[in-house]
N, C-alpha and C positions, 0 to 999 in steps of 0.2 A: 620667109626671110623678111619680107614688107620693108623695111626701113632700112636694113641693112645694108641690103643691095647699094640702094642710094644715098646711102652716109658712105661706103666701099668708093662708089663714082664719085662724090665730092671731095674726100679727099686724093684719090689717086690725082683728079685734073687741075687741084688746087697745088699739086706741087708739080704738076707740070711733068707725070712720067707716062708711059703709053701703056695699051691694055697688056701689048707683047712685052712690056717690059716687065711688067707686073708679073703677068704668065711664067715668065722664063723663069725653071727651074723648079717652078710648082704645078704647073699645069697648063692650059693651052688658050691662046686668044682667045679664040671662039667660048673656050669655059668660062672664060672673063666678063666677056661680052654678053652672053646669058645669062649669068648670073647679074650683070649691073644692071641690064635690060628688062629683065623678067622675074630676077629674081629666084631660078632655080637653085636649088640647096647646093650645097658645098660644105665639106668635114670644117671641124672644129679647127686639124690641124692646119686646111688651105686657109681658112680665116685670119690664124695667127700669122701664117708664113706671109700673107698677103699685108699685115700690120710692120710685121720685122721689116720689111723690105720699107716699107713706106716711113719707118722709123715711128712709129706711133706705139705707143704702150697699151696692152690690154685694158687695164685703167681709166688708160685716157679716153681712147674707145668707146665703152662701156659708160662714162660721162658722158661724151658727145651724144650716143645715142638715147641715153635717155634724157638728156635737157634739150635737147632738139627742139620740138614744139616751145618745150617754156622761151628758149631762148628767139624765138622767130614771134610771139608776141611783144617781148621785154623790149626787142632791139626797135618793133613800131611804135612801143609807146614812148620809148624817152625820146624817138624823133617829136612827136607832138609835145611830149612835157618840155624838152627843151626852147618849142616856140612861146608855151603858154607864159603867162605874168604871174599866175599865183602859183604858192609854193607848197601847197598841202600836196598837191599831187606829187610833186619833188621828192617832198620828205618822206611818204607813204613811199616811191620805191626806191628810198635808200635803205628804208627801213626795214623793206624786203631784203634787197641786195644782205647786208646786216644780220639779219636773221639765217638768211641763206652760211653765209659764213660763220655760223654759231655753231648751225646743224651740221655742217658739212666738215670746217676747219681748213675749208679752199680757200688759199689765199686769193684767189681770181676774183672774186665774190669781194672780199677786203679791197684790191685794187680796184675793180669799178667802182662800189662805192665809196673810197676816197676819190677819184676821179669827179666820179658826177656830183659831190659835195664842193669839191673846190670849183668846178662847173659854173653849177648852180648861184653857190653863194660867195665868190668870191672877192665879189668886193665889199659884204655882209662880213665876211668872217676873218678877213686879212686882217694877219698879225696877230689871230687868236689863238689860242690853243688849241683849236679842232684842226686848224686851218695848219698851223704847224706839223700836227700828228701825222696830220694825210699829206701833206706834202714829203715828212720823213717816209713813209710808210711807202710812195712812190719811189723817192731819191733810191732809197735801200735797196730794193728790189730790182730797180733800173742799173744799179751798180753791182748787182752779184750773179745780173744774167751776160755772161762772156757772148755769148750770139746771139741777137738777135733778132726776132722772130717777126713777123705781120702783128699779133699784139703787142708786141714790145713797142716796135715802133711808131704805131698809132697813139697807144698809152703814153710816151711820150711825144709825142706833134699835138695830143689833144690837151696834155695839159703844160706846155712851153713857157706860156707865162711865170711858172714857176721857178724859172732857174733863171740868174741872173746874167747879163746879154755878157760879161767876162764867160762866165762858165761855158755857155753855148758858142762860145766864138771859138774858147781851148779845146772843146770835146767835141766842133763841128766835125774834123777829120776822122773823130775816133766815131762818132754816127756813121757817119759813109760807109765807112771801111766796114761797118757790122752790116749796112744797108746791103752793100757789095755780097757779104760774107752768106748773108738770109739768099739773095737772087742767087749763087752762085748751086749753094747749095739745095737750090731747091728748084731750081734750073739745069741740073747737070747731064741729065735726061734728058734729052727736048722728046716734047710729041712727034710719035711716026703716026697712032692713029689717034682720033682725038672724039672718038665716037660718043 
């Protein structure tokens, strides 16, 4: 199982449900708990049942565990690219980011790199046309997700500057309230064990 196991454990505590909760209905703590522990097998079906509960899509899944590694590099390098002054490193991994989203057709891939483009070059490319595209390309996206999520919300805190301090002032309440909606729902479980 190797990775499994431990993508299973990350998202079950990332939303805040317990191994019993998980269990219930599919199978028992203790098979939870050896399995996120050790790693011991479990059917294709306790897999799925284990994702349904957790609201996660086979898909999505199946993404997380395989960009795993890539994405536990990507995230320590744009911490240093973001301190550095030059910008060939920048542009090289938008250009991945870019590429990624050609091969794949994941918008996720499109919204980081518009992010880290308006980022990067924003006071280089305000009021240009790149700068416009990725800014739509955010607004869109930010406006056709009804809940939002831990990316949603970051996605927008990180690129704020963007929307004009009217905008942010009318849609502060309508943030909250999604911020509330994200905690609520992904709080609604508390941990009984947190192993």
């Amino acid at each position: 199982m190797g990775e499994q196991n431990e993508l299973i454990r990350k998202l079950r505590k990332e939303r805040h449900l317990s191994q019993a909760f998980l269990a219930e209905g599919i199978t028992t703590r203790e098979a939870v708990s050896k399995f996120e522990t050790r790693g011991t097998e479990i059917s294709a079906q306790t897999l799925f049942a284990f994702l349904n509960k957790m609201n996660i899509e086979p898909e999505e899944y199946v993404f997380l565990l395989q960009s795993k590694n890539i994405f536990k590099q990507k995230i320590n390098q744009v911490g240093k690219l973001l301190m550095q002054s030059g910008t060939h490193e920048q542009q090289s991994y938008i250009k991945e980011l870019n590429q990624y989203y050609f091969e794949t057709n994941d918008p996720f891939y499109k919204l980081i790199s518009c992010q880290y483009q308006l980022l990067f070059n924003s006071e280089k490319l305000k009021d240009s046309e790149k700068f416009k595209s990725c800014e739509k390309v955010i607004k869109d996206y930010l406006n056709q997700v009804e809940n939002w999520g831990r990316f949603e919300l970051t996605l927008y805190s990180n690129v704020l500057f963007i929307f004009d301090s009217d905008l942010i002032l009318a849609t502060h309440k309508n943030v909250i309230s999604k911020m509330k909606i994200y905690n609520v729902s992904n709080g609604c479980k508390m941990l009984e064990n947190t192993d």
